[in-house]
C-alpha positions in Angstrom: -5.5 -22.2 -53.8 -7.9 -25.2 -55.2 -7.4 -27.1 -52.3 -8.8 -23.5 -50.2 -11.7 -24.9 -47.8 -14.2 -22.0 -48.2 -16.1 -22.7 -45.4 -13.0 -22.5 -43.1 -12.4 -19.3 -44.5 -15.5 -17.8 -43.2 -15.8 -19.8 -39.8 -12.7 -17.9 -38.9 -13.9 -14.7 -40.0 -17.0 -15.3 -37.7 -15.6 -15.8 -34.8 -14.9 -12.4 -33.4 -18.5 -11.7 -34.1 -19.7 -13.5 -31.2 -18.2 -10.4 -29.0 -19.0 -8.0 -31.5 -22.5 -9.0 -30.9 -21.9 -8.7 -26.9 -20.3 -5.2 -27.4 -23.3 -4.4 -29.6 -26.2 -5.3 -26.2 -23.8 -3.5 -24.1 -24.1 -0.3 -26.8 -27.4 -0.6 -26.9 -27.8 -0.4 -22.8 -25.3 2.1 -22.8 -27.0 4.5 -25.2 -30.1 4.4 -23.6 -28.4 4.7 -20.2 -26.9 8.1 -21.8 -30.3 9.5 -23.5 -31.2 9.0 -19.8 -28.7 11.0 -18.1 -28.7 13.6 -21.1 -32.3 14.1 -20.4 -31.9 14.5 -16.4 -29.4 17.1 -17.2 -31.9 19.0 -19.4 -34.0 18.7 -16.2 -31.2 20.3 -13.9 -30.9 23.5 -16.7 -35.1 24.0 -16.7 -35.0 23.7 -13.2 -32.0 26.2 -12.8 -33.7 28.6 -15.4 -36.9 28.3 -13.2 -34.9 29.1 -10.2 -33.0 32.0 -11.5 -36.7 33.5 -12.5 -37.7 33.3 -9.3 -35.2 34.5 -7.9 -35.2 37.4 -10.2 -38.5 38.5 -9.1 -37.6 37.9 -5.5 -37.6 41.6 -4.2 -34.7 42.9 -3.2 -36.2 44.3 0.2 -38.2 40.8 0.7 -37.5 38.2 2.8 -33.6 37.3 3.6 -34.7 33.6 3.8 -36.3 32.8 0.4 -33.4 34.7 -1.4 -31.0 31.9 0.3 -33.5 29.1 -0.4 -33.0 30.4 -3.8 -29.9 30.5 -3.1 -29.1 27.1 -2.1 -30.9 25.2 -4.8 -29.0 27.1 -7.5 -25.5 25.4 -5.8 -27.4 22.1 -5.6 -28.3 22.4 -8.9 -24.7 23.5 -10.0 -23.7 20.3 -8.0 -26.3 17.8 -9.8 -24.8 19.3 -13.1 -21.2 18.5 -12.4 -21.9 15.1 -11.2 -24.1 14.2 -14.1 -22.4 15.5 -16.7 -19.3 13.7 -14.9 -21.3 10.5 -15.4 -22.5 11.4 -19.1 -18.8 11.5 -20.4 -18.1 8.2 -18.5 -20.9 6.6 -20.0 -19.5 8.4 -23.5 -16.0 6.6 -23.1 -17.7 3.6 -22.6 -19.4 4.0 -25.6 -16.3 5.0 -27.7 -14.5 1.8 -26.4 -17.1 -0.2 -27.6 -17.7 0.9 -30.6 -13.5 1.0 -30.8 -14.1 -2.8 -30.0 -16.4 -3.6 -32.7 -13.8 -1.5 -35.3 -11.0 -3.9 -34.2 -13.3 -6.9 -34.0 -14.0 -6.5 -37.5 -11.0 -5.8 -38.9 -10.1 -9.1 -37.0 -13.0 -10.7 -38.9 -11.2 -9.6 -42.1 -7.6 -10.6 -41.5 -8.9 -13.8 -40.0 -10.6 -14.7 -43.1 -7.3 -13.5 -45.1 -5.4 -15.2 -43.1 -6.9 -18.5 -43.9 -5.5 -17.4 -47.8 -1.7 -16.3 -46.8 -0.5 -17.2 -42.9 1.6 -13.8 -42.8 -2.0 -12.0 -41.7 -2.4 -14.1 -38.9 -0.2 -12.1 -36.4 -1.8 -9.1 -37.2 -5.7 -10.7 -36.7 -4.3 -11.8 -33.8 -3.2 -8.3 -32.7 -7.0 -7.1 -33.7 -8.7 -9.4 -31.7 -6.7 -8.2 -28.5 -7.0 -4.8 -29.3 -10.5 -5.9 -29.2 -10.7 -7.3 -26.5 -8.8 -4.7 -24.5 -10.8 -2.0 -25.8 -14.4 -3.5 -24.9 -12.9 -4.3 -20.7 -11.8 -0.4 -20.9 -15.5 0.3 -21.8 -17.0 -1.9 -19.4 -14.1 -0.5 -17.1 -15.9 3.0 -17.8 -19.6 1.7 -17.6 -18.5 0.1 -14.1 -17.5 3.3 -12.7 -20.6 5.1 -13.6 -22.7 2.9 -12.1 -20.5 3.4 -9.1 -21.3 7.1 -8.9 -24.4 6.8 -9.8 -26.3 7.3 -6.8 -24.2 9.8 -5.4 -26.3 13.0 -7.1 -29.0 11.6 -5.6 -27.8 11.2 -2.1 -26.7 14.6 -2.0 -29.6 16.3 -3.6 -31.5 14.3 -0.8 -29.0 16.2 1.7 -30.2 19.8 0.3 -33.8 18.9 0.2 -33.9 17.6 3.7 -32.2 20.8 4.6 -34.4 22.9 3.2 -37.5 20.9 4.9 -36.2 21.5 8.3 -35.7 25.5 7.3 -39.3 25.2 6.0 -41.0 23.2 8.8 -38.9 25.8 11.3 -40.3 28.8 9.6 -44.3 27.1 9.6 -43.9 26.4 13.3 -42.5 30.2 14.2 -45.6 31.7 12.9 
């Protein structure tokens, strides 16, 4: 023990910190990414609540068309809302990873440092680190595929609106 180089002791310990602090940016993107999405489905519920007023107050003896233009926003929305949320709880597993990361990381940190006092720790920081590892490419796994859907709600809510143009422009130019 007097022979015990201190400052090796805590140069191993650091090392995993390096990714911790890489898992931490890609939390911090992440996050925001998610407030972002959270608040877009907020949107899609006003706008639904919004669209089942109307609705309400659309007489029942009024025209056929606005009750199905109604109609078909409420399914688009309904559609926006599944693929969204879809893409919230992917962004929430990457998350989880992540952070599951940085939990293994530092208990890597720890055993890396104790390992420096008796060599039978050593296995098991190694074990940490991959666990680590493992854990933060499953989270960027899970931040890759949201970003792979993520234009899709938008192409198809581009689909419905253009749709309901052409109704629209069809109806202005038979009156």
């Amino acid at each position: 023990m007097g022979d015990l180089n201190w400052s090796e002791v805590v140069a191993a310990a650091v090392v995993p910190v390096v990714v911790v602090s890489a898992c931490g940016l890609l939390c911090l993107a992440l996050y925001n990414r998610l407030a972002a999405v959270v608040n877009r489905l907020r949107g899609f519920e006003r706008e639904r609540i919004d669209t089942l007023v109307a609705l309400a107050r659309h007489p029942a003896d009024g025209p056929p068309e606005v009750r199905l233009r109604h109609q078909k926003v409420l399914a688009n929305l309904d559609e926006q809302l599944l693929a969204v949320t879809r893409r919230a709880r992917l962004l929430q597993r990457a998350l989880l990873c992540l952070l599951s990361a940085v939990c293994a990381l530092l208990v890597c940190s720890l055993l890396l440092a104790g390992g420096k006092l008796a060599t039978a720790l050593r296995p098991a920081a190694f074990a940490a680190f991959a666990a680590g590892i493992a854990a933060m490419l499953l989270g960027v796994g899970h931040a890759m595929a949201e970003l792979w859907g993520a234009l899709e709600p938008l192409r198809h809510e581009g689909l419905v609106v253009d749709e309901l143009a052409d109704e629209l422009s069809g109806e202005g130019g038979a009156g």
